[in-house]
Residue frames as qw, qx, qy, qz and C-alpha x, y, z in Angstrom:
[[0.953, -0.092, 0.066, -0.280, -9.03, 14.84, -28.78],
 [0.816, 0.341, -0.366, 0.290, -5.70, 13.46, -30.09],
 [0.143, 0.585, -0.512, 0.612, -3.80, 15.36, -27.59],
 [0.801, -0.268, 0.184, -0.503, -6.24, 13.90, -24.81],
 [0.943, 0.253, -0.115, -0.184, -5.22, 10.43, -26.44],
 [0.568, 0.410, -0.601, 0.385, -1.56, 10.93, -26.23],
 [0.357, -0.546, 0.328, -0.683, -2.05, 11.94, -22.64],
 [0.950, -0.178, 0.114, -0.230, -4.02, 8.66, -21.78],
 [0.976, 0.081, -0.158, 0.124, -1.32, 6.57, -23.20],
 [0.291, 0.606, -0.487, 0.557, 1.66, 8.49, -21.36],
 [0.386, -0.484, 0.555, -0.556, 0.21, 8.19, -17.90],
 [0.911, -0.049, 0.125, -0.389, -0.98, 4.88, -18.75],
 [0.712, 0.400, -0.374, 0.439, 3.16, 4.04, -19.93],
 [0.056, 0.555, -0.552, 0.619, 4.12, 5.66, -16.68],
 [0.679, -0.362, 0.262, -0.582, 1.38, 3.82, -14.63],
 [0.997, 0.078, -0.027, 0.002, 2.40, 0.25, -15.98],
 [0.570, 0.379, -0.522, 0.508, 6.18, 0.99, -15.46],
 [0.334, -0.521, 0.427, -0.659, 5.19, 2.02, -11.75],
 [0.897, -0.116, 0.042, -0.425, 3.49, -1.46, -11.62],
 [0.899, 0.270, -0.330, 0.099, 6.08, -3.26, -13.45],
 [0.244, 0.640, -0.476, 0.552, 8.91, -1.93, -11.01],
 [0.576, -0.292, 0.480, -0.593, 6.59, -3.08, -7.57],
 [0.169, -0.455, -0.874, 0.009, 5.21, -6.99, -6.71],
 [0.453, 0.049, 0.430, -0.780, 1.73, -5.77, -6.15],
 [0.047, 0.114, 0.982, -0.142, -1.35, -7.21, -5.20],
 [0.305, -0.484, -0.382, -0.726, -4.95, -5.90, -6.82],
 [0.414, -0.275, 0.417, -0.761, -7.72, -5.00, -3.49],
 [0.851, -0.045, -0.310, -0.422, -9.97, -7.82, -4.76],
 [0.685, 0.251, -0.617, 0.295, -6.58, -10.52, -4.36],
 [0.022, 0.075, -0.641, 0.763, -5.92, -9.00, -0.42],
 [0.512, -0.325, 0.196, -0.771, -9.38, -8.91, 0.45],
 [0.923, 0.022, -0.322, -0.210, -9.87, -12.70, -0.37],
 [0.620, -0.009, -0.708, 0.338, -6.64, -13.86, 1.04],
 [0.073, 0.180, -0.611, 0.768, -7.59, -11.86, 4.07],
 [0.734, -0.186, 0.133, -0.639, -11.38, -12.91, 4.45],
 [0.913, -0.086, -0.398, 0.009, -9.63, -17.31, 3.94],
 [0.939, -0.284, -0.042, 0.189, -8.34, -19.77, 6.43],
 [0.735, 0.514, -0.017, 0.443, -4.84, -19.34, 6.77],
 [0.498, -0.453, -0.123, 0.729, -1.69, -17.14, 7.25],
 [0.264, 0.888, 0.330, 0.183, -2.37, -13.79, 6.31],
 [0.542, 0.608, 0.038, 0.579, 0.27, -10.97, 5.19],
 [0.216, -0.657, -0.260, 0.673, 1.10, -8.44, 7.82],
 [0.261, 0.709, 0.407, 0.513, -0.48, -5.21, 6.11],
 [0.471, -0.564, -0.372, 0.567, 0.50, -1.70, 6.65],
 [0.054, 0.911, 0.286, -0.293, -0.62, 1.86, 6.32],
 [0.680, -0.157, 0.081, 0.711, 1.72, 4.27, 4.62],
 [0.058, 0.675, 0.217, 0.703, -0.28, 7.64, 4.09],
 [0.248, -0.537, 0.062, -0.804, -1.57, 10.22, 5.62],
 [0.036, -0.039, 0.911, -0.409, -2.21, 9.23, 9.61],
 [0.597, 0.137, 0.062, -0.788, -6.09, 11.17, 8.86],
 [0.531, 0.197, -0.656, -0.499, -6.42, 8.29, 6.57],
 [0.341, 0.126, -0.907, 0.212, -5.61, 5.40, 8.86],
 [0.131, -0.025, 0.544, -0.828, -7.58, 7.00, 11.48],
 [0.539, 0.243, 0.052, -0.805, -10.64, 6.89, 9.44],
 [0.946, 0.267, 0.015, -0.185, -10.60, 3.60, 7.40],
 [0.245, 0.352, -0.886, -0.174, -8.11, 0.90, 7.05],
 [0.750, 0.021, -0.636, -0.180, -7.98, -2.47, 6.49],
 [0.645, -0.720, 0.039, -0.252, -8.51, -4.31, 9.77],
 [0.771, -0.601, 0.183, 0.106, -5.62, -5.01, 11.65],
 [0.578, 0.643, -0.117, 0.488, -2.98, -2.88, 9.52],
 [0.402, -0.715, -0.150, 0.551, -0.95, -1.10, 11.74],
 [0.298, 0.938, 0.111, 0.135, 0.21, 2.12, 10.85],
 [0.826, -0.055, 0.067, 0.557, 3.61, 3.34, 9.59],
 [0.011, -0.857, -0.096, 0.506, 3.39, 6.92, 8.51],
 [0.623, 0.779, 0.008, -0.079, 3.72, 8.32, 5.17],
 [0.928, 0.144, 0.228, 0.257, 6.48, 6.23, 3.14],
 [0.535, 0.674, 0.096, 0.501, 7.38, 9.31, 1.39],
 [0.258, -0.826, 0.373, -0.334, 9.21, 11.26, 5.08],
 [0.230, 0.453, -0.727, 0.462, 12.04, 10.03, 6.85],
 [0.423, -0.133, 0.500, -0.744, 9.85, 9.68, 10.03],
 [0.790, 0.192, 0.013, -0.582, 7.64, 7.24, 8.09],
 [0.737, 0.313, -0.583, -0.137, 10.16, 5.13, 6.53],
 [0.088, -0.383, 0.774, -0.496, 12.05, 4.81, 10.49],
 [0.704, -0.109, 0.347, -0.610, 8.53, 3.87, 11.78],
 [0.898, 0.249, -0.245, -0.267, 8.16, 1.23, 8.97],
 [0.547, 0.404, -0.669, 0.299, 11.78, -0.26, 9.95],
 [0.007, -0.337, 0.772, -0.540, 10.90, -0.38, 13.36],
 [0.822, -0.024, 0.168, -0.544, 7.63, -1.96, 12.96],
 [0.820, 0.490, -0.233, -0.183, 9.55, -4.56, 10.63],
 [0.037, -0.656, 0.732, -0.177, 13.04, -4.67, 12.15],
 [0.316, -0.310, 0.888, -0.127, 12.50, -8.39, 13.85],
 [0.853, 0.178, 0.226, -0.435, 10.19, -10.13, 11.54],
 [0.557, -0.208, 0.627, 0.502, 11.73, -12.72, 9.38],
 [0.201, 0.425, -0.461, -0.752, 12.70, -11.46, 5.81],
 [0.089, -0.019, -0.837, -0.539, 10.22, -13.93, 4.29],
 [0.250, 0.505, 0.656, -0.502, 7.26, -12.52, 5.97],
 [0.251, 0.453, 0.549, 0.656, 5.03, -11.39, 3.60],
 [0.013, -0.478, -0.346, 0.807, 4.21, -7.71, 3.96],
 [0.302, 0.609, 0.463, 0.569, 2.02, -5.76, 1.72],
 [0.110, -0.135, -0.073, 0.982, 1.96, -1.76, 1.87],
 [0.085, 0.641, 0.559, 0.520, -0.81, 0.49, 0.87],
 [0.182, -0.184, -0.295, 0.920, -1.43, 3.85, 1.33],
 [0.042, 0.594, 0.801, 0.065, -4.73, 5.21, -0.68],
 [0.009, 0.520, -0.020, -0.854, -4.15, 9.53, -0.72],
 [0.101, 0.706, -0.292, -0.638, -4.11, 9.47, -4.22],
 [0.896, 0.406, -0.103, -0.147, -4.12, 7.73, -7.36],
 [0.871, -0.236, 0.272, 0.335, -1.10, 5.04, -7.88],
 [0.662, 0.562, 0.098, 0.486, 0.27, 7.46, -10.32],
 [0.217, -0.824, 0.100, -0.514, 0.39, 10.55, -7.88],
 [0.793, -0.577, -0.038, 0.192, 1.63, 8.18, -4.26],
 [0.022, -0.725, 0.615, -0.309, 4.76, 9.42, -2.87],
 [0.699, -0.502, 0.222, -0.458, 4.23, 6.71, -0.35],
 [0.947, -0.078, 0.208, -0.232, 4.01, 3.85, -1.40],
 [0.776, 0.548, -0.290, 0.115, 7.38, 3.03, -3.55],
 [0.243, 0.515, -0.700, 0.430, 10.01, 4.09, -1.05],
 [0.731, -0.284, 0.478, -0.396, 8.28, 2.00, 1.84],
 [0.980, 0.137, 0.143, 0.002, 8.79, -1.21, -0.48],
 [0.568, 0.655, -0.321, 0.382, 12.06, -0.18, -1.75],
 [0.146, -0.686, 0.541, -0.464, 12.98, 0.31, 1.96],
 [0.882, -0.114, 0.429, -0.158, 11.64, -3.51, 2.80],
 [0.936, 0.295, -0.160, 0.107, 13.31, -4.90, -0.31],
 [0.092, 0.794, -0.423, 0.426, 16.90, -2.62, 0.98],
 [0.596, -0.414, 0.539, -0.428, 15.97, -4.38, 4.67],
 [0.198, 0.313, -0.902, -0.223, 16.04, -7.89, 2.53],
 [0.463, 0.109, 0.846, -0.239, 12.69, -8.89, 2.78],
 [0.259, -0.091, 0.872, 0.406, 11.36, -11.15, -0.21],
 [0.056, 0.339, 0.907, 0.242, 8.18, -10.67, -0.04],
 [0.041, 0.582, 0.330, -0.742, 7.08, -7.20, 0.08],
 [0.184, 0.387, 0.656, 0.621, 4.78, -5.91, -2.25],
 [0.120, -0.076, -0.006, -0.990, 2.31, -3.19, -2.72],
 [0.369, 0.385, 0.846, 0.005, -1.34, -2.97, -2.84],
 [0.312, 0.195, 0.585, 0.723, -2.26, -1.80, -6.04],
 [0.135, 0.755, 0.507, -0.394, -4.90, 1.32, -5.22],
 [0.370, 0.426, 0.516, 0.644, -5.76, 3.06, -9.06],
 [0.058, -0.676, -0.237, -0.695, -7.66, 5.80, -7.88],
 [0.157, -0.544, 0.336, -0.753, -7.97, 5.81, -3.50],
 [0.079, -0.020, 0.907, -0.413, -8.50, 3.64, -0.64],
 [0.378, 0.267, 0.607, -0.646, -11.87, 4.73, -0.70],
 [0.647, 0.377, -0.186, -0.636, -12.80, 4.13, -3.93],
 [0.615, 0.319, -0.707, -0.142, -10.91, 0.98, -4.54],
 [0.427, -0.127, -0.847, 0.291, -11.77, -0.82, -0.98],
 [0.096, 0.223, 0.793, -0.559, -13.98, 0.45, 1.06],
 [0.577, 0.410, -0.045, -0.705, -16.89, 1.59, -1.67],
 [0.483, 0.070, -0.797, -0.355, -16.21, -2.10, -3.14],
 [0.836, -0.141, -0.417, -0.327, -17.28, -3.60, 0.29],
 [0.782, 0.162, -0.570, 0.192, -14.21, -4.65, 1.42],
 [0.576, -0.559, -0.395, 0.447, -13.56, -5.18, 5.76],
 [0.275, 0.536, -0.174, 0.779, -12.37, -1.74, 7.17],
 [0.563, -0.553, -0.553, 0.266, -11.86, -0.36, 10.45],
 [0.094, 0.856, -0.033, 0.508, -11.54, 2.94, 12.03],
 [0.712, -0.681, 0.003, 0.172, -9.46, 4.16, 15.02],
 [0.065, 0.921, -0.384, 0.018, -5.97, 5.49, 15.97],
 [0.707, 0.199, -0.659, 0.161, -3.25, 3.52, 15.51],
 [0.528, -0.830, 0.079, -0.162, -1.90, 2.37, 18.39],
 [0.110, -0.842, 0.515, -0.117, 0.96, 2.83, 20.38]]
């Protein structure tokens, strides 16, 4: 049981220095600003493509996993002319936020590219558990070209 205990509070020190290191943005926070009035964030995929295909958020586009060469290019060339104070948010959803490959170097590659406002969105346990089993908008389909 103790050993169980230390366990919790290591991945839960490693999970709050992963947080502290990102701007992110809880699902609840993105679903609201994307269901008000308003300008809304350009949002974008960074897992698996299977994922995207099946559920995302509507009108992410897709960038390919954060954590390949191929993925981060895409992301820079989706991004390349926007103006560095667009707000972007990432999110990828494979995996718990402790386990993503994805999601860190995609923001680290927007903050690199010198925009201000890139942040994460904070998925604890999987897209599907933390946004589309709460409720929140989701669409299916390939990305597109």
């Amino acid at each position: 049981m103790k050993a169980k205990a230390i366990a919790f509070g290591v991945t839960a020190a490693l999970l709050a220095g992963l947080a502290a290191e990102l701007a992110v943005v809880q699902p609840k926070d993105l679903a609201a600003q994307l269901a008000a009035k308003g300008p809304h964030p350009l949002i974008v995929q960074v897992g698996p493509n299977f994922l995207y295909r099946g559920k995302h958020i509507p009108g992410a586009i897709y960038a390919g996993p954060g954590s390949t060469a191929a993925g981060l290019d895409a992301l820079k060339l989706a991004v390349d002319k926007l103006p560095r104070d667009r707000e972007i948010v990432v999110y990828c959803g494979c995996c718990p936020w402790s386990h993503c490959p994805n999601v860190k170097p995609a923001v680290e590659l927007l903050r690199q590219m010198g925009f201000t406002h890139a942040k994460a969105m904070y998925v604890e346990t999987s897209f599907a558990a933390d946004w589309t089993d709460k409720g929140y908008p989701v669409e299916a389909g390939s990305p597109k070209p």
